[in-house]
N, C-alpha and C positions, 0 to 999 in steps of 0.2 A: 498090729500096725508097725510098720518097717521105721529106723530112724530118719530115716530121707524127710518123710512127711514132717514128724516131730519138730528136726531141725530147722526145717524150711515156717513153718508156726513159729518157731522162738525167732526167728529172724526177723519177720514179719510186724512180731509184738514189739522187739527192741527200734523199729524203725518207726512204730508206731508212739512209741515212747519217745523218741527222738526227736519225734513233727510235734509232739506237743509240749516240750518243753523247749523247742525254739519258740511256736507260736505264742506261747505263755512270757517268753521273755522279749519277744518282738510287740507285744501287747504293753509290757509295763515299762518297757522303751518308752512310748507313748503318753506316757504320763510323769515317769521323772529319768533323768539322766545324771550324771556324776559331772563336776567340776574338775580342773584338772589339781584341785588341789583336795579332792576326795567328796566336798560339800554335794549332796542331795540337792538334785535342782527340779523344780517342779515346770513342766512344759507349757507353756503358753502358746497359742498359735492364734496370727492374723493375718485377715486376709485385706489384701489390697490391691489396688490398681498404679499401673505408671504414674510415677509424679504426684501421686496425692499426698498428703498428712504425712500416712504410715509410711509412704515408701522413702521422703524426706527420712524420715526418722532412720526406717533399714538403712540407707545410705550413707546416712552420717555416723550411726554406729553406737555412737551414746546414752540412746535408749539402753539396747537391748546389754552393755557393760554396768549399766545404774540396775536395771532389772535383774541382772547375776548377781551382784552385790547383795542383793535383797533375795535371793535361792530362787530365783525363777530364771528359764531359759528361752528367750523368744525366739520361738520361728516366723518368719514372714512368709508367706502362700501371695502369688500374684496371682493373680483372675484376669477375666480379660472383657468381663460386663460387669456390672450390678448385679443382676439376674443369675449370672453362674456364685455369688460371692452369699448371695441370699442361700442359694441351695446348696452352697457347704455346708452353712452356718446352720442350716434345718438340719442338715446330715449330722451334726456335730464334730465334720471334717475342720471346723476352725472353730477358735473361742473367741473371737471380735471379727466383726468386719467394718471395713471403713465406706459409708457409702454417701451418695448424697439426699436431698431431703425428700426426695418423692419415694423413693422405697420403698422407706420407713414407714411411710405410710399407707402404701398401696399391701405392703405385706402385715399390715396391726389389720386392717380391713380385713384382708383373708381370712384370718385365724392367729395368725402368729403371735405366741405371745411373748415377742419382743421386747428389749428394756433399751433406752437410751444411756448411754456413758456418758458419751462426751458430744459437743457441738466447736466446730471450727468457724473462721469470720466468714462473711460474706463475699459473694462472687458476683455481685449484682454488675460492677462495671465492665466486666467480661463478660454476662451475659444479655443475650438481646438479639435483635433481626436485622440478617444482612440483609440487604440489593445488590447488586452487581452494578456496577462503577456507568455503565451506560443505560442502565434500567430507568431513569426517569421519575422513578418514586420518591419520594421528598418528603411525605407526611404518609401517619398508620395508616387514613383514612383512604390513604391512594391503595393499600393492601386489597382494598373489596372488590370481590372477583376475581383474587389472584389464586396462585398454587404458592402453598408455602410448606417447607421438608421441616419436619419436627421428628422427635422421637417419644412413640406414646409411652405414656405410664415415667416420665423422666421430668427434671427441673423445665427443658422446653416444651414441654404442655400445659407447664401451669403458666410460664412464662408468659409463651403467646395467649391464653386465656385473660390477663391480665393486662397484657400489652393494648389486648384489643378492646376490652372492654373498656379502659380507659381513651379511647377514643370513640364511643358510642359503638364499638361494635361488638359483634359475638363470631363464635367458631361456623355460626349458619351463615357468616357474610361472605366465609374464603373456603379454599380447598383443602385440606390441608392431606401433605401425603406423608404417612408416617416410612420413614426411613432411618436405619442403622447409619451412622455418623460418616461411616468412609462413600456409603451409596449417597447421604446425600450432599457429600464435598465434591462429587462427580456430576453430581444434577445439579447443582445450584455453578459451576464450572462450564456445562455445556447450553447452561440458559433453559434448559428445563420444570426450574422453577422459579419463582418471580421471585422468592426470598429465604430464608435460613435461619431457620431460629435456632442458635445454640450457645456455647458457653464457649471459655478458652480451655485449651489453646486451639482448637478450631476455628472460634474468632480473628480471634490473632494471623493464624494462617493465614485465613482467607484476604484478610485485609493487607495481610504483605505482600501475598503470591501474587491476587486477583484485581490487588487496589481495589477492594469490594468495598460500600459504605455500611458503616455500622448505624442505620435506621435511626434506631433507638437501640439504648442502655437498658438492664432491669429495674435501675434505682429504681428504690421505694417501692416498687413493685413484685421481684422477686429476691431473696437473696442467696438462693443456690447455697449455702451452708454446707461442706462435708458432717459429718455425724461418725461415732465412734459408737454400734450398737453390740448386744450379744443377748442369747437369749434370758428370761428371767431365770431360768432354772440354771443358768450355769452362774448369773451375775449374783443370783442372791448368795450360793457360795461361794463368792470369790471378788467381796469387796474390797480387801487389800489389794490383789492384786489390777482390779478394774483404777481404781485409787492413782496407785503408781504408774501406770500404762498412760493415764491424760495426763498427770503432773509432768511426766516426764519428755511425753509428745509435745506438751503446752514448749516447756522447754526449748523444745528443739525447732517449733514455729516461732518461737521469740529469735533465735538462733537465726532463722530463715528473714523472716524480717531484717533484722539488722545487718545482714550481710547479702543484701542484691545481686552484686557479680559474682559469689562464688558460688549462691543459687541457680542462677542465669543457668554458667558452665556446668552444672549439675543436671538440670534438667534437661538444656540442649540434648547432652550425651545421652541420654535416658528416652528420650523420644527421638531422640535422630532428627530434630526442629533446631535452624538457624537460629543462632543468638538473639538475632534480629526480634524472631516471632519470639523467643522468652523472655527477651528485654522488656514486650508489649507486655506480655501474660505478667509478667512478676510487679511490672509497675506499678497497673493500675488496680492493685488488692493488697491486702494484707495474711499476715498467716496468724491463725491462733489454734490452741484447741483448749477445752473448760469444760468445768462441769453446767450442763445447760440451767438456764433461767427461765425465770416465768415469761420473759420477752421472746424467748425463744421456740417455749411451748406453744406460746398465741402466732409465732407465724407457723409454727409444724400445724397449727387446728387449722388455720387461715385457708394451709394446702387441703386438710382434712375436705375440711367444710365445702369447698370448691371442687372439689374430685366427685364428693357425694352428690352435687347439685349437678356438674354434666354428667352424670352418669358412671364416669372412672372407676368409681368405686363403687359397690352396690351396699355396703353398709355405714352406717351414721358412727362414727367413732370419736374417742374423748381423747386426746394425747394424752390428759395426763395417767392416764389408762396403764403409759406405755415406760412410765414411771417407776424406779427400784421399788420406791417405799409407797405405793397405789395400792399393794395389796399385802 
């Protein structure tokens, strides 16, 4: 055997050696990083959407310098559904997601065995069913027979489930057509559908652009709640840290509360939405986030119980199931 070949072998092993002690060090990147004052920081990742809880929090910055203090390093991941934020969180591409209250629960039904963190305040006065400004509609009851744009398996399907059935009626009295949020701000805009059930700031929108009427509210009826979940097997080992991630968020929601306009101009720029539309959205709610309560658990069963009876969901589930200390 000639050197050629030999040489060309050892070259091949050192490059081989080479891919794998990057990949090896591109691996425990992943799990801790160095501070710049030499401190071991252990990785944190969550995921979020525009404008919600966590994305407050990225923004303002606070979190995640309290979080270093304590040797952990948050990254934030933006998503751009619920749906894609679920299937990181199954991937173990993120260690929290911040979602809202249907989810949580359409994913504990599948299999998922999901843990709750944290719970945020209610969204109830931002959510609810528009009409269009010359629609003629006054009361739910006038909804029967109509087409109304929701989005399945989300807070407006239990909404309107709830909306309606509080006026004597059910999902068999109307149409209802399920649509992604921007499809149906274009249908319910070209008069394609009688009405719109969603939340802010899509509410809000519509009510500034379209001078749409806001039907009804969800009070008492739904309260749209963010949620701060991660799976159990990562939450059981990593109760300090799950711990510090809502104390800290709670924080920065007390922070958001007490300071309106400087939220307003935060979120504007963040959604590319006139102050106008986030002056509506920030008004009419509050921000929190906590570790959840038993009042909290009985509306996540409420949605439970509800999803199982129209069908949504095809298995009978217990929230508190979905509980740290459940098992």
């Amino acid at each position: 055997m000639s050197h050629k070949p030999r040489f060309k072998i050892a070259l091949l092993l050192l490059a081989l050696v080479a891919w794998l002690a990057v990949a090896v060090y591109g691996y425990t990147q992943t799990i801790t990083s160095t501070s710049s004052d030499g401190k071991k920081l252990t990785r944190v990742v969550v995921g979020y959407q525009k404008a919600d809880p966590a994305d407050i929090s990225r923004q303002r910055g606070e979190l995640a310098k309290k979080m270093k203090a304590k040797g952990y390093k948050v990254v934030f991941k933006e998503f751009q559904s619920g749906a894609a934020l679920m299937t990181a969180l199954k991937s173990g591409n993120i260690d929290y997601a911040r979602l809202g209250d249907t989810l949580p629960v359409v994913n504990q039904a599948s299999g998922l065995d999901l843990v709750y963190i944290g719970a945020g305040a209610s969204k109830e006065y931002g959510t609810g069913v528009l009409v269009g400004k010359n629609s003629g509609i006054t009361s739910i009851k006038q909804l029967k027979g109509k087409r109304i744009a929701y989005a399945k398996g989300t807070a407006a399907e239990f909404t309107i489930i709830q909306v309606l059935a509080k006026a004597g009626l059910t999902t068999k009295d109307v149409t209802l057509v399920n649509m992604d949020q921007g499809a149906a701000s274009v249908a319910f805009a070209k008069g394609n559908v009688d009405a719109w059930v969603t939340w802010d700031p899509y509410t809000a929108t519509a009510q500034v652009q379209q001078d749409a009427k806001l039907l009804t509210n969800a009070k008492g009826l739904a309260m749209n709640r963010d949620f701060v979940v991660a799976t159990r097997k990562y939450a059981k080992n990593h109760t300090k840290v799950s711990s510090l991630l809502i104390k800290y968020m709670g924080q920065d929601m007390t922070w958001a509360t007490k300071h309106p306009t400087e939220l307003i101009d935060m979120l504007s720029k963040t959604l590319k939405l006139s102050k106008k539309i986030m002056k509506l959205t920030v008004e009419r709610r509050t921000f929190s986030m906590a570790p959840v309560t038993d009042a909290i658990v009985a509306e996540q069963q409420k949605i439970a119980d509800v999803f199982y009876e129209q069908g949504i969901i095809t298995k009978k589930i217990d929230i508190t199931d979905a509980l740290l200390d459940s098992k």
